[in-house]
N, C-alpha and C positions, 0 to 999 in steps of 0.2 A: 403872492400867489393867492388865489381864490378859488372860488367854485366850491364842490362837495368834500367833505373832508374831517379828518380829529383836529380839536384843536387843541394847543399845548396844556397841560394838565393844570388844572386852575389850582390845588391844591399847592404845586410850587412857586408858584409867582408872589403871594404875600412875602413869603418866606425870602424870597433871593431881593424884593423889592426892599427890605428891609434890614438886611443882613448884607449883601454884596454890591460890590461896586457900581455903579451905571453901564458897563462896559457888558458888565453881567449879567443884567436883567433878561430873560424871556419877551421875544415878543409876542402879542398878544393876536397876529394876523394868523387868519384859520389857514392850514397848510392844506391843500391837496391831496386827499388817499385812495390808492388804487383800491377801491373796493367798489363791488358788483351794486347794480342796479336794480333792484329786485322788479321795476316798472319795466325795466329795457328788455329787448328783444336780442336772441340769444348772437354772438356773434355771425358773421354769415364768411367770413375769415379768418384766417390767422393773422389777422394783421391786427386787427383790435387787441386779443391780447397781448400783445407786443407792443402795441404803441401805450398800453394800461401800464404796465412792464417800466418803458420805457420813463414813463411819467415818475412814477415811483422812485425809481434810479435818480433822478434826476433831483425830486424834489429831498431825495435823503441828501444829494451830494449837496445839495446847496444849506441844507442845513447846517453838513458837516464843514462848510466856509467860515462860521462862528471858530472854528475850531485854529483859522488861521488868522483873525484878528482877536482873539484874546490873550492877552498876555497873562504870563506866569506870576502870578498875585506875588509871591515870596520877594522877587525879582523888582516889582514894581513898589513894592512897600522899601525898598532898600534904594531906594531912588536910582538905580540902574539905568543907562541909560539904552535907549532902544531895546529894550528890554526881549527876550524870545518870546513866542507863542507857544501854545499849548501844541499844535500844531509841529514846528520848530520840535522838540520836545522828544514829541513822538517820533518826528521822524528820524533822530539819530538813533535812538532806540533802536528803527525797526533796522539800522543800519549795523549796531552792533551786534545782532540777531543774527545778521544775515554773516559777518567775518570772524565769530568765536569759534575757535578748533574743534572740531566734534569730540562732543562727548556722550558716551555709549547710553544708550536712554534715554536720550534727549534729540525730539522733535525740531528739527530746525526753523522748517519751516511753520510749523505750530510756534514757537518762539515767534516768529517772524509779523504773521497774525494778531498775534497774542500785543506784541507791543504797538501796533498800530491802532487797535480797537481800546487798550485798557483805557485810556484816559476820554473815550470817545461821546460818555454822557457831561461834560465837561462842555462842549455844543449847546446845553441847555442849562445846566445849573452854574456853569463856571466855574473858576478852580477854587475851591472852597478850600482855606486851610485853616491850622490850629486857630492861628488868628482872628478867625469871623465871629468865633465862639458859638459853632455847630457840634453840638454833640455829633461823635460817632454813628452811632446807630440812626440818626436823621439823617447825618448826611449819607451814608447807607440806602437808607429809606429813599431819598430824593435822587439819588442818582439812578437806584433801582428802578424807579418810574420813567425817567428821563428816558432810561435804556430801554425800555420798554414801550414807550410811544415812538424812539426810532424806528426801533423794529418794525412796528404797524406802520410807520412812514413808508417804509421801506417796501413792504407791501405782504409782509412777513416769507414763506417760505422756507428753503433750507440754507438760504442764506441770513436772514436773517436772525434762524434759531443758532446758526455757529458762529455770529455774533456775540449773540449772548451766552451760548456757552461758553467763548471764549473771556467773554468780561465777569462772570461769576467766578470759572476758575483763577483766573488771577487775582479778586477781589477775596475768594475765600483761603489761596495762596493752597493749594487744593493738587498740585500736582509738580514734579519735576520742573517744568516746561515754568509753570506759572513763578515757583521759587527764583531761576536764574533771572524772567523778565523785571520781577521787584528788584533784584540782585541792579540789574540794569537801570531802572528807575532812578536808583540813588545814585549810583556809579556816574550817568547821565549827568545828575543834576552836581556833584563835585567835578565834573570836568566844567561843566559851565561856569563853575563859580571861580573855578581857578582861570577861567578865560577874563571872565569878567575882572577879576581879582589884577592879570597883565595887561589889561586893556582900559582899564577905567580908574587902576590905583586904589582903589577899593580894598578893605577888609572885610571879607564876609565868611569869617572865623565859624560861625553858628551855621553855615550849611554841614560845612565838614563835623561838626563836633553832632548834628544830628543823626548822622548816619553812623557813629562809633561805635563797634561792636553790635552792629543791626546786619550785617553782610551774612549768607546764609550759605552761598556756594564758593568753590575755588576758585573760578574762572571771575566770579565778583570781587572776591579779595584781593585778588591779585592782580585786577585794571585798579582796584582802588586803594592799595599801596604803593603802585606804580605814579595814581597821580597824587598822593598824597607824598610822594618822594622827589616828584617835582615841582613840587609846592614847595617843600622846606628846601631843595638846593637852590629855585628863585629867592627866596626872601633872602638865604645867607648869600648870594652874588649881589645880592641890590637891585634884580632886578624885580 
């Protein structure tokens, strides 16, 4: 994509060029932003805003396609094979958002949101894990940015501010809603590993031992005793 536009924040690129996979890196091509022309003449339509609109849309979703060819670092270091996407990832999340029982307080459809978007600066810096050896608060910092040049992708608005509302509150773990989606995160990532685990013959003992005693909600505990109790009657049948 070309033409007038932000280009990805130069501040992350050493850093991920350095630190994360190839798979990872940022590209360096100036993206497209719907933003006004101060030269131009004022629309004489409703169609230019729309078609500005349109552009925007467009050029976010395609950013957000990194999000369906990057694989899950943890997954990939563990030599896995076909490993999930970040993508992948997400989207059972927003799946198990959408089938938990209701519980009094709790936004479903903000759940719902909420696990689609959290992992969404992930498009730009990649899945950064303990592993890379990023400090916390950098990798913070660089996802912060990341989420933030989406947004102006996107062409800002009020959708793109309840994006980011919705990716702070889960990042700062900040609300009901936000507590069950991490709940979900983890929960997500031991059913994978237990898939993984039947399907590849694999031991990948340290997903489940990361998440021990990290569960926050009931509805989390109790999909993830449920696979952790199918996990130990596999191994004792042999399978």
């Amino acid at each position: 994509m070309g033409g007038k536009g932000a280009i990805c924040p130069k501040s992350l690129i050493p850093v991920l060029s350095t630190r994360l996979h190839p798979f990872r890196r940022i590209s360096h091509r100036t993206v497209r932003m719907a933003s006004p022309d101060p030269s131009a003449s004022p629309p004489s339509s409703a169609t230019a805003p729309a078609a500005s609109a349109a552009s925007s849309a467009v050029d976010f979703l395609s950013l957000c396609h990194r999000l369906k060819t990057t694989k899950r670092a943890g997954w990939v270091r563990r030599g896995v094979r076909e490993p999930e996407s970040v993508a992948d990832h997400m989207y059972r999340m927003g799946i198990m958002s959408l089938v938990f029982e209701d519980i009094p307080g709790i936004n479903r459809d903000r759940c719902i949101k909420m696990a689609l978007v959290h992992d969404i600066a992930e498009a730009i810096v990649g899945d950064i894990t303990p592993s890379d050896g990023v400090p916390k608060l950098e990798k913070s910092r660089m996802e912060r940015e990341a989420l933030d040049y989406m947004c102006k992708l996107l062409g800002g608005g009020s959708r793109a501010e309840e994006i980011g509302e919705l990716w702070m509150e889960y990042e700062e773990n900040s609300s009901p809603e936000a507590k069950l989606v991490k709940d979900f995160d983890k929960v997500e990532m031991i059913l994978q590993a237990l898939e993984y685990e039947d399907g590849q013959g694999m031991n990948l003992e340290e997903f489940f031992e990361s998440t021990a005693g990290k569960i926050q909600t009931d509805v989390g505990k109790a999909w993830a005793s449920e696979i952790r109790s199918r996990r130990k009657e596999g191994k004792q049948s042999g399978i």
